[in-house]
N, C-alpha and C positions, 0 to 999 in steps of 0.2 A: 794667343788671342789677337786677332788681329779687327780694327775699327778705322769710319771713317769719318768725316767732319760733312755736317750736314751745311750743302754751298748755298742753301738757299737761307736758311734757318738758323746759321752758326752759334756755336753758345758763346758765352762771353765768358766762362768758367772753362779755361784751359786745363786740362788734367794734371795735376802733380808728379812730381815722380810717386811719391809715396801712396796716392790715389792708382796710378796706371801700375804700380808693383801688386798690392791689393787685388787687385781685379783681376793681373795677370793670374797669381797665386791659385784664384777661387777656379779661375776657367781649367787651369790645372788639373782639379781634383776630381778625382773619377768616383761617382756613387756605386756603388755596385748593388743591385737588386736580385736579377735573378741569374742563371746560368746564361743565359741569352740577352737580359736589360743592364745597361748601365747608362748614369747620366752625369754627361760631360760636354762644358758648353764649348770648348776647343772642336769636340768631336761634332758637335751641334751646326758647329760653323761652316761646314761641310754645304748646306744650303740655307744657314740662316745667318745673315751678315750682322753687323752691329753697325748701327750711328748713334752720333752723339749728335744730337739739338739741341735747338734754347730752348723757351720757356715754351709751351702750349696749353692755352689757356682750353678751359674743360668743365664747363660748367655742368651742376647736377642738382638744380631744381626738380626736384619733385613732377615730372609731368603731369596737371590736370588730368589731361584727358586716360594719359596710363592709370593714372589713380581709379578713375571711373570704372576702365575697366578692370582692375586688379580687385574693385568692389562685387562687381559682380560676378566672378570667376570665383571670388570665395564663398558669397552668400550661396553660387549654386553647389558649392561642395559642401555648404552646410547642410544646406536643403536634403541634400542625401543622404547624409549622417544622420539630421532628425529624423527621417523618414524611419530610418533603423530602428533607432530611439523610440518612435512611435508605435512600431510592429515589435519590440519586444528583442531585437535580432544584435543589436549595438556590444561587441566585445568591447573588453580594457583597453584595449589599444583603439578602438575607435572612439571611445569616449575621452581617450585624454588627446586625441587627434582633434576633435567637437572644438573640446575646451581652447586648443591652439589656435584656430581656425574664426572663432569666436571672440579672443584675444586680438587677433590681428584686424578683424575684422571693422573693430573699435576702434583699432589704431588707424586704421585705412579713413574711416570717417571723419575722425579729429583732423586727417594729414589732407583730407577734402576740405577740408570747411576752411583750414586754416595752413595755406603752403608754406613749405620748408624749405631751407638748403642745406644741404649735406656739404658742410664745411670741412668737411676730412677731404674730400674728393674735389674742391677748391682745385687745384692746379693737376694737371697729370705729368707722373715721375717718369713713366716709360709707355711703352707701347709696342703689340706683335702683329706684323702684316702678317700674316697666312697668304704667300703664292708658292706653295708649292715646295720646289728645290728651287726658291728664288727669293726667299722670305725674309723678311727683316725683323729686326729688335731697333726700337730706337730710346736712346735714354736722353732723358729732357734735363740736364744736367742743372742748366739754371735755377729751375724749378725744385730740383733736390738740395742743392744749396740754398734757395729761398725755405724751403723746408725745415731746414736744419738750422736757421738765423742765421746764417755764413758762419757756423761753426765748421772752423775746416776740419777735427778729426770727424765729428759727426758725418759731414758732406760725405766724407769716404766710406764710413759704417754702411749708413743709407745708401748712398752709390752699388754697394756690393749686395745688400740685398735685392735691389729692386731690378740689379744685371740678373741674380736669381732667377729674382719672381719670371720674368719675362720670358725666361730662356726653357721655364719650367712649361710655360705655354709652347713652345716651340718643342720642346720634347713628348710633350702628350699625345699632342696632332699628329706627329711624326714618327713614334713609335706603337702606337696603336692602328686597328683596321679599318679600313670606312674613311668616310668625307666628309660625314655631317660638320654641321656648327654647332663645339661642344656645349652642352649645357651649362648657362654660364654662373647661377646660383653655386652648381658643383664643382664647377671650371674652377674661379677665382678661391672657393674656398681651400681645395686639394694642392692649388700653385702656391699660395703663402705656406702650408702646411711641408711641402716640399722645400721652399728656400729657407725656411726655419730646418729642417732636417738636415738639411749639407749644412747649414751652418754650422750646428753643433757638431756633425761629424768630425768637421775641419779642426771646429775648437778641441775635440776630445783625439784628435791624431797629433804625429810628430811634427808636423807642418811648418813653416816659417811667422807664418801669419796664423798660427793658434789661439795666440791671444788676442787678436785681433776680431779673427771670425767670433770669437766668445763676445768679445764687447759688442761685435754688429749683430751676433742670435742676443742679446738682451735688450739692443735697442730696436730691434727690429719687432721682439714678443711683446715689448711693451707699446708699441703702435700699433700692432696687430690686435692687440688686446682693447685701443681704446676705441676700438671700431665697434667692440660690441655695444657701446652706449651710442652710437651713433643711428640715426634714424634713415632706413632707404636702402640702397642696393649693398652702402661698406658695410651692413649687417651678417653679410655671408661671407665678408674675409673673415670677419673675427671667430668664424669658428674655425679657420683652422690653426687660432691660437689653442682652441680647444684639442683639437685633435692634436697636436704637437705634444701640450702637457699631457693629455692622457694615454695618447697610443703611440710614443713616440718611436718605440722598441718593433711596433709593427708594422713599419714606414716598410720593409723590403715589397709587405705582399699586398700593402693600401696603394702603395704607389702604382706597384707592378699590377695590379689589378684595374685600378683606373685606367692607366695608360694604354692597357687594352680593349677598354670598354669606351672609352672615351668619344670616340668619333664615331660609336655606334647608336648612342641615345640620340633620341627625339625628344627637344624640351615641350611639343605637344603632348605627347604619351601623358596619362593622367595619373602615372605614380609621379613624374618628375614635377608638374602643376603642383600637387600637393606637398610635393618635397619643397617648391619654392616658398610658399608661404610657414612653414614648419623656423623658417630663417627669415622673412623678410613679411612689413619694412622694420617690423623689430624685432633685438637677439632673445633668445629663449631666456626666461627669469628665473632658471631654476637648475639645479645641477638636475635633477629627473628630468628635466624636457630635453636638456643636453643630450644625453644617454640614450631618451627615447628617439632625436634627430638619429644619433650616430648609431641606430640600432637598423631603424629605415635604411638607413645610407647601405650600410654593410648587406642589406635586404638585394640589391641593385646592379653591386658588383659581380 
């Protein structure tokens, strides 16, 4: 794995040995998916570089005016559902679809009346330019140590996921067809669900850093996890703590499936509009609504 020092931006968190062995380790490890997919950030490197930066500050208030319209993009999907409802016509799956829609709905209004800030999303960890065979990852190294309280094993835990997360983005775009701009609702939820998967592979192989990657997929599931209480866009990482614990045995043909469909959705398309609100701006309340998201989902691929 090879990285470089961002000249404008530099971080003030020099890498460790024990931090840059880590990292090397992870780039390493080849995921194997299918006869033709595997994902390996060494191999990645090929056109997608690494930098390290300092801190980049990343605010994520709540936009008003998004709020407005994320109101009425849902009231007219309800509008269609009662319409259903109204003629007699509304299946099971559309009526606990209603109730979801209806749910957020509330929630949309409360988060009008009364702005937020999504304090998880407070500082940004990393980042993925999409150019091409010319792309970057950059990791905000400062800001992961700020993260972690300057806990330095922490620092490295986190460091090593959020090289993951990132690279997981750069594998999607790149191993699947098309150009679009992935759906980012499903984007961000399937790249945590992905860096949680090597993770544990790592921990469950002969590896050097075994135990290591075990303590970064714990610290990593347990971050991922507290998104779900979170209000706003970190409500769609947190499900792929979901996905992780429940399907995590089926990560060869979730992945491999995304990664093909990936750069072919259109986030206008009106299954993927409803898919957004299904997850956001809050997590499903219920192991059935869970179920019923990842039922949709699997609908797509």
């Amino acid at each position: 794995m090879q990285f470089t020092i961002d000249e404008q931006y530099p971080p003030k968190h020099e890498l460790t040995p024990n931090e840059e062995a880590f990292l090397q380790r992870l780039a390493e490890y080849v995921l194997f998916l299918d006869k033709s997919l595997f994902f390996q950030i060494n191999d990645l490197q090929r056109h997608t570089k690494l930098v390290l930066s300092g801190k980049h500050p990343h605010d994520k208030f709540l936009d008003h005016e998004e709020t407005e319209r994320d109101l009425c993009t849902v009231e007219t999907l309800m509008k269609e559902y009662e319409g259903k409802l109204e003629q007699g016509e509304l299946t099971q799956e559309d009526s606990m679809l209603l109730d979801i829609l209806r749910n957020q709905h509330k929630v949309l209004q409360e988060v009008s009346a009364n702005p937020v800030y999504d304090k998880e999303s407070e500082d940004c960890l990393g980042g993925y330019r999409n150019r091409g065979d010319n792309s970057k990852i950059v990791l905000y190294v400062d800001a992961i140590e700020k993260k972690t309280k300057h806990n330095p094993y922490n620092t490295m835990l986190l460091m090593g996921q959020v090289l993951l997360h990132e690279y997981f983005h750069s594998f999607y775009f790149h191993a699947g067809d098309g150009g679009s701009t992935p759906v980012r609702c499903v984007e961000e939820m399937m790249v945590e669900y992905g860096s949680l998967v090597l993770l544990d592979r790592v921990a469950s192989s002969e590896a050097t850093i075994a135990k290591e990657a075990g303590e970064a997929l714990r610290y990593a599931l347990d971050n991922t996890k507290k998104k779900q209480s979170c209000l706003g866009s970190s409500a769609v990482y947190g499900f792929g703590a979901y996905l992780y614990e429940k399907h995590r045995e089926e990560y060869r043909n979730l992945i491999a499936e995304y990664a093909n469909v990936s750069c072919l959705m259109d986030d206008c398309e009106m299954a993927w509009v409803e898919f957004k609100y299904l997850l956001y701006p809050k997590y499903p309340t219920s192991p059935t609504v869970e179920d019923f998201v990842y039922g949709r989902l699997k609908e797509y691929f």
